[in-house]
C-alpha positions in Angstrom: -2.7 18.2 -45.5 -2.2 15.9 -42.7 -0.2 17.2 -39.8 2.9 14.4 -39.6 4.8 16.2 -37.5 1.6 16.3 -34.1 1.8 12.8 -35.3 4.7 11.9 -34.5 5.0 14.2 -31.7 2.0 12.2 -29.2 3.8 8.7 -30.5 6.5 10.0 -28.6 4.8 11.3 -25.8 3.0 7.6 -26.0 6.5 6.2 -25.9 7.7 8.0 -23.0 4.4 6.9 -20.7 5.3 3.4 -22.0 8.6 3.7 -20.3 7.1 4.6 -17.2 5.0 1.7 -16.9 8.6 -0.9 -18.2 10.3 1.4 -14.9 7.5 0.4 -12.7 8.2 -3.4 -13.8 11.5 -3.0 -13.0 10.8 -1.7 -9.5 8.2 -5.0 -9.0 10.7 -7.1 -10.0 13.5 -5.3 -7.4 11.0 -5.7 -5.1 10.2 -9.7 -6.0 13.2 -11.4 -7.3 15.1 -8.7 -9.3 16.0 -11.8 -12.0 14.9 -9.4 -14.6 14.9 -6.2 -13.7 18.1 -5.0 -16.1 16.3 -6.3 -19.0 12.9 -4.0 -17.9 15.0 -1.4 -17.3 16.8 -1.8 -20.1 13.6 -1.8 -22.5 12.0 0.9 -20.7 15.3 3.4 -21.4 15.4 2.2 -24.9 11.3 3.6 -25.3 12.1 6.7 -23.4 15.1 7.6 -25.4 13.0 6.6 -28.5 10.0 9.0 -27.6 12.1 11.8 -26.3 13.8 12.0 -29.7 10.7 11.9 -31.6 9.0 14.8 -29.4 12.0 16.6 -29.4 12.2 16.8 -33.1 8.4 17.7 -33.4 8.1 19.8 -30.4 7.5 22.8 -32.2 4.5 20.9 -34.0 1.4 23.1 -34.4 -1.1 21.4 -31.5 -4.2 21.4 -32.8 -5.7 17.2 -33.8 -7.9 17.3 -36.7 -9.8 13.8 -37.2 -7.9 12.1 -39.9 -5.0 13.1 -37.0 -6.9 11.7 -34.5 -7.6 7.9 -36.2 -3.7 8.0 -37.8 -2.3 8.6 -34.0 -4.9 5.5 -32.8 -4.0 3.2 -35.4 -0.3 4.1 -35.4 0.0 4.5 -31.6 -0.7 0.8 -31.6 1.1 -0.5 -33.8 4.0 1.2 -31.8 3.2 0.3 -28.5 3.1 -3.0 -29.6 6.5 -3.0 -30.8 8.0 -1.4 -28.2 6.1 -3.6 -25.4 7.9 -6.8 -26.7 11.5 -5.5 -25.9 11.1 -7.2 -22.1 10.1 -10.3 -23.8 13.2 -10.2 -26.0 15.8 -8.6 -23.6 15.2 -11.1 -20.9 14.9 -14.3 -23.2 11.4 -14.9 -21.6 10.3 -15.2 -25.5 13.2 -14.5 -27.2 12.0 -14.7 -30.9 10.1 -11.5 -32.6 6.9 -13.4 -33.2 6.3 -14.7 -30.4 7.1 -11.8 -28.5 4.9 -9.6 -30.6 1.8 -12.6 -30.4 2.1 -12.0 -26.3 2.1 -8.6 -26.7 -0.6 -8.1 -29.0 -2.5 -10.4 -26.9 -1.7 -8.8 -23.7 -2.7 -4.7 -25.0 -6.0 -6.3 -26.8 -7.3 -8.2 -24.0 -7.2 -11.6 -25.8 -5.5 -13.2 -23.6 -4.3 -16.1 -25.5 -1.2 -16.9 -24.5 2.3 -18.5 -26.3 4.1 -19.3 -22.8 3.2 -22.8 -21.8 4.3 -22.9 -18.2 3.5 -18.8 -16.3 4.5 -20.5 -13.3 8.3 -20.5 -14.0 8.7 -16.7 -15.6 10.2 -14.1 -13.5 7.9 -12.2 -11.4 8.7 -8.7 -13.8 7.9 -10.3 -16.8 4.3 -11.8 -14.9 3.7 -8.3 -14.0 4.5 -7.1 -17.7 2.3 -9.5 -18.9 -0.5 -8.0 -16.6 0.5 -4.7 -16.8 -0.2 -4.9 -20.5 -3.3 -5.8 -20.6 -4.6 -3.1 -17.8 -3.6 -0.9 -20.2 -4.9 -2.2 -23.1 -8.6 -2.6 -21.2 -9.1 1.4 -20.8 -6.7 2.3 -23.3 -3.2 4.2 -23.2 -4.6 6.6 -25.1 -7.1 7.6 -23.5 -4.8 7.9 -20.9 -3.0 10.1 -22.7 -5.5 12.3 -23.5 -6.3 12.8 -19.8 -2.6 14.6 -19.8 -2.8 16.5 -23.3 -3.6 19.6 -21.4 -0.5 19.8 -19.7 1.7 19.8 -23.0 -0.8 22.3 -24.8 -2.7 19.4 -27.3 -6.3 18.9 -27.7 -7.6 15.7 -27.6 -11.1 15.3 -28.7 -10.6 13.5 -32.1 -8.5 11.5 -30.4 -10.3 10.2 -27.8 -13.3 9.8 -30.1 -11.7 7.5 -32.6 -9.8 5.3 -29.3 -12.0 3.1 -28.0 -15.7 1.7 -28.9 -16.2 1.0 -25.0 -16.0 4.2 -23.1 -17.4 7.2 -24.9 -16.7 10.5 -24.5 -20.6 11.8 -23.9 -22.7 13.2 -20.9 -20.6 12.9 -18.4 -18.3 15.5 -18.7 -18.3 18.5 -21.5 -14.6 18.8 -21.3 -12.7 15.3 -22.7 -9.9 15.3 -20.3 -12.2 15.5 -17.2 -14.1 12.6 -19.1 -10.8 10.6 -19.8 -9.7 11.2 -15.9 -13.2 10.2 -14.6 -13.0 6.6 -16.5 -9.7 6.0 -15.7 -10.2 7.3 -12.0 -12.9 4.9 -12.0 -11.0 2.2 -13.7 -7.8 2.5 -11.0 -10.2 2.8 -7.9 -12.1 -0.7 -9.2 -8.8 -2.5 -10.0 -7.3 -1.3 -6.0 -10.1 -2.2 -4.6 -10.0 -5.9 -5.9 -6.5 -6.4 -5.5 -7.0 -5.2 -1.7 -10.1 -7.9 -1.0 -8.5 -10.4 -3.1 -5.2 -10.2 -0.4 -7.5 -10.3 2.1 -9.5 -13.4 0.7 -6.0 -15.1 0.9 -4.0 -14.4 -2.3 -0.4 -13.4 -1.9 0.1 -9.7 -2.8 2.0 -10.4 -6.0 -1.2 -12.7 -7.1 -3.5 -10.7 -6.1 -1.9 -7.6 -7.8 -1.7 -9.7 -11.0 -5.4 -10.9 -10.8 -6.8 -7.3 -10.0 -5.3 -5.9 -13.2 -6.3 -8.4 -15.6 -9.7 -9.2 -14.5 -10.5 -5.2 -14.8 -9.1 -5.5 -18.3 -11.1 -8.9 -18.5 -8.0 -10.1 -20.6 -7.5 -13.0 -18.5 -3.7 -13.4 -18.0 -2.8 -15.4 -15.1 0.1 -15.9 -12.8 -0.7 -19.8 -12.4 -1.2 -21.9 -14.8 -4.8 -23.6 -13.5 -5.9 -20.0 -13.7 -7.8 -19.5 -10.9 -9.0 -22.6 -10.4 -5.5 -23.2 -8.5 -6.5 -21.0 -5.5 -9.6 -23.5 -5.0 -11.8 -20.8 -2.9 -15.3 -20.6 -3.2 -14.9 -16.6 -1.9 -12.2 -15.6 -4.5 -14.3 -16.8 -7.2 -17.3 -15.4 -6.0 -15.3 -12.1 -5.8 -13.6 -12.4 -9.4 -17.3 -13.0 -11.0 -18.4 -9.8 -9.0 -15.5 -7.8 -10.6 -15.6 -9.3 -13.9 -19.4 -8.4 -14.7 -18.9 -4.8 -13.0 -15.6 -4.8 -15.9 -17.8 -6.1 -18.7 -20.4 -3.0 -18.4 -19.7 0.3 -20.3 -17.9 2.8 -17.9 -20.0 5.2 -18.3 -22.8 3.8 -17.1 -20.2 2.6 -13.8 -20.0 6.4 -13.9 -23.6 7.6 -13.6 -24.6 4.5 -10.8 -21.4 5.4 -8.7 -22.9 9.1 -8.7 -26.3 8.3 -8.2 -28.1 8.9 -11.4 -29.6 5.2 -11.5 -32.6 6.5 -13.4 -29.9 6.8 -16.6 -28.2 3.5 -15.9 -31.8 1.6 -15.8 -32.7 3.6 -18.8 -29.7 2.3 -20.6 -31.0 -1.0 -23.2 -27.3 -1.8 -23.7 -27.1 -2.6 -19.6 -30.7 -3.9 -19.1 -29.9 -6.5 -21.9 -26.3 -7.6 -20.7 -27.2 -7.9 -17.2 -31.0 -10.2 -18.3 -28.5 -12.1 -20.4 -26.5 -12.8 -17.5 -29.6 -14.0 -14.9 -30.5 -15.7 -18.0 -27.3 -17.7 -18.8 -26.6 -18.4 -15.1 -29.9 -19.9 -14.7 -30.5 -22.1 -17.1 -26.6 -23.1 -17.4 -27.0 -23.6 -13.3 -29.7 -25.9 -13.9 -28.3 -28.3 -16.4 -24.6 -29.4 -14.5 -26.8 -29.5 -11.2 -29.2 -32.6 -13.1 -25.9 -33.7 -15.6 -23.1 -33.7 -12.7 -24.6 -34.4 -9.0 -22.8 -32.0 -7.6 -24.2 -29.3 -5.0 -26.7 -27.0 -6.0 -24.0 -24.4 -4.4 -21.1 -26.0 -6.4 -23.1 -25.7 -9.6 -24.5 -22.2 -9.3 -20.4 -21.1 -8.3 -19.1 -22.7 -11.1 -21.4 -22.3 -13.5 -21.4 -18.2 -12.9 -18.7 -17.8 -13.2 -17.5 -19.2 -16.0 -20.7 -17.6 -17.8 -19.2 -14.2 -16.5 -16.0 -15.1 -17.9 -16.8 -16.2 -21.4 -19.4 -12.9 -21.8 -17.0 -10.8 -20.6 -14.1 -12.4 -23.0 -12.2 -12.7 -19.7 -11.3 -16.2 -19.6 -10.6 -16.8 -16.4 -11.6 -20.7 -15.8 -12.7 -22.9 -12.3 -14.1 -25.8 -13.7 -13.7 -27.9 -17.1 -16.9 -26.8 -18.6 -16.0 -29.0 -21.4 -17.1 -31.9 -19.5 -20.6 -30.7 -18.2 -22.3 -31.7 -21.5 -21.9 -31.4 -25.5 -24.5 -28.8 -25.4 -23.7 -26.5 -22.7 -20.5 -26.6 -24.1 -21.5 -25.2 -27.6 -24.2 -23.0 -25.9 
């Protein structure tokens, strides 16, 4: 029999972590312009109230997540999340229609990053950081999050984690799945701070910056100006962003063994030996062609060419340059 009621019991807790994330909107758009900060808070005390019901009612759920648990929590989980994430679109009238609001949020927790909003540049500065926010979370996973936590309310989560995310996985690099869920996200939140902090200091406004950080870790690509980042025309912010995007695009785990000095198991690894030769590869030969098709600098080329190579092979889709125009086969390479 398949345990409905632990079921429903983490989609709550889910919820209620959701909420937390709509309050933090809230506060960034207090902070910023405040034009939508009822309708955040507003969505994020509808999701509480939502999740606190459903964990009150199953609080008394036996604990214990079996695998067929585990994948109806994942699949379920998202599905709510999703829902729920498209109340600030709705509430504030940023995308006031249901299918539009569910497209952008869909898009924002996956890390598509296709977008229904034509002009970022006018949308209050909660509902940019929403937009972000959504997709940071969607690039590690809630929950996996979550599972970092499920200690504290008495839950295992090892079926859980296991069926949440093809990217990170859950083995050798720590025998217990929470510390393993805390160490990726650790990792995950000390690489995003760490770009948002040069990317200020590179000449971004904080509120760009901030915005840029979380989606480029999540390589979902959401941007807070509608040139992307081709509108901050810096050769040292691009530079940067193509650094942090093909750090983003390697499996965590192997972020994990480099950043504690076990490089024997990161060059043994055939998944990063073959996405980073791909890279060189790319970069190279892509370099090579809009140098001889375009006349521009050999520096120019190399720049743009990089990263927009980083971006597409990391499903970022950040852009600098109209690749389109470099050639009909560079563009179909």
């Amino acid at each position: 029999m398949i345990n409905t009621k632990i079921i429903i019991n983490v989609l709550g807790v889910l919820l209620m972590m959701l909420s937390g994330f709509m309050a933090l909107s809230m506060v960034v758009s207090l902070v910023f312009d405040a034009s939508d900060a009822m309708s955040m808070g507003t969505a994020g005390l509808v999701t509480f109230l939502t999740g606190f019901v459903l964990w009150l009612l199953t609080r008394n759920a036996e604990k214990h997540i079996a695998k067929r648990e585990g994948f109806l929590i994942v699949a379920l989980g998202w599905i709510t999340i999703s829902i729920f994430c498209t109340l600030p679109y709705l509430l504030s009238s940023t995308l006031p229609d249901i299918t539009r609001a569910m497209f952008e949020s869909v898009s924002g927790l996956t890390t598509t990053g296709a977008t229904v909003i034509e002009n970022v540049e006018v949308l209050p500065k909660g509902i940019l950081f929403w937009r972000s926010l959504t997709q940071w979370l969607g690039g590690m996973g809630i929950i996996v999050l979550t599972v970092a936590i499920f200690p504290l309310l008495g839950i295992g989560g090892v079926e859980l984690f296991v069926a949440e995310s093809p990217g990170p996985t859950s083995d050798k690099i720590h025998p217990k799945i929470k510390e393993t869920a805390k160490r990726l996200w650790l990792i995950y939140l000390g690489l995003t701070t760490t770009l948002i902090f040069i990317l200020s200091m590179l000449g971004m406004t904080f509120f760009d910056a901030l915005n840029h950080g979380l989606t480029t870790m999540a390589t979902g690509g959401f941007s807070t100006r509608n040139a992307s980042i081709a509108y901050f025309n810096s050769p040292a912010i691009e530079y940067t962003i193509s650094l942090f995007m093909l750090c983003a695009g390697i499996n965590y785990t192997i972020i994990y063994f480099g950043l504690t000095g076990h490089f024997k198991k990161v060059w043994r690894s055939d998944e990063f030996k073959t996405y980073f030769s791909l890279v060189i590869v790319f970069i190279v030969f892509v370099t090579t062609v809009v140098y001889f098709n375009t006349g521009n600098p050999m520096e120019q080329s190399f720049r743009e060419s990089t990263f927009q190579i980083i971006s597409l092979m990391t499903t970022t889709g950040y852009v600098t340059a109209d690749y389109t125009s470099w050639s009909t086969p560079i563009t179909l390479f």
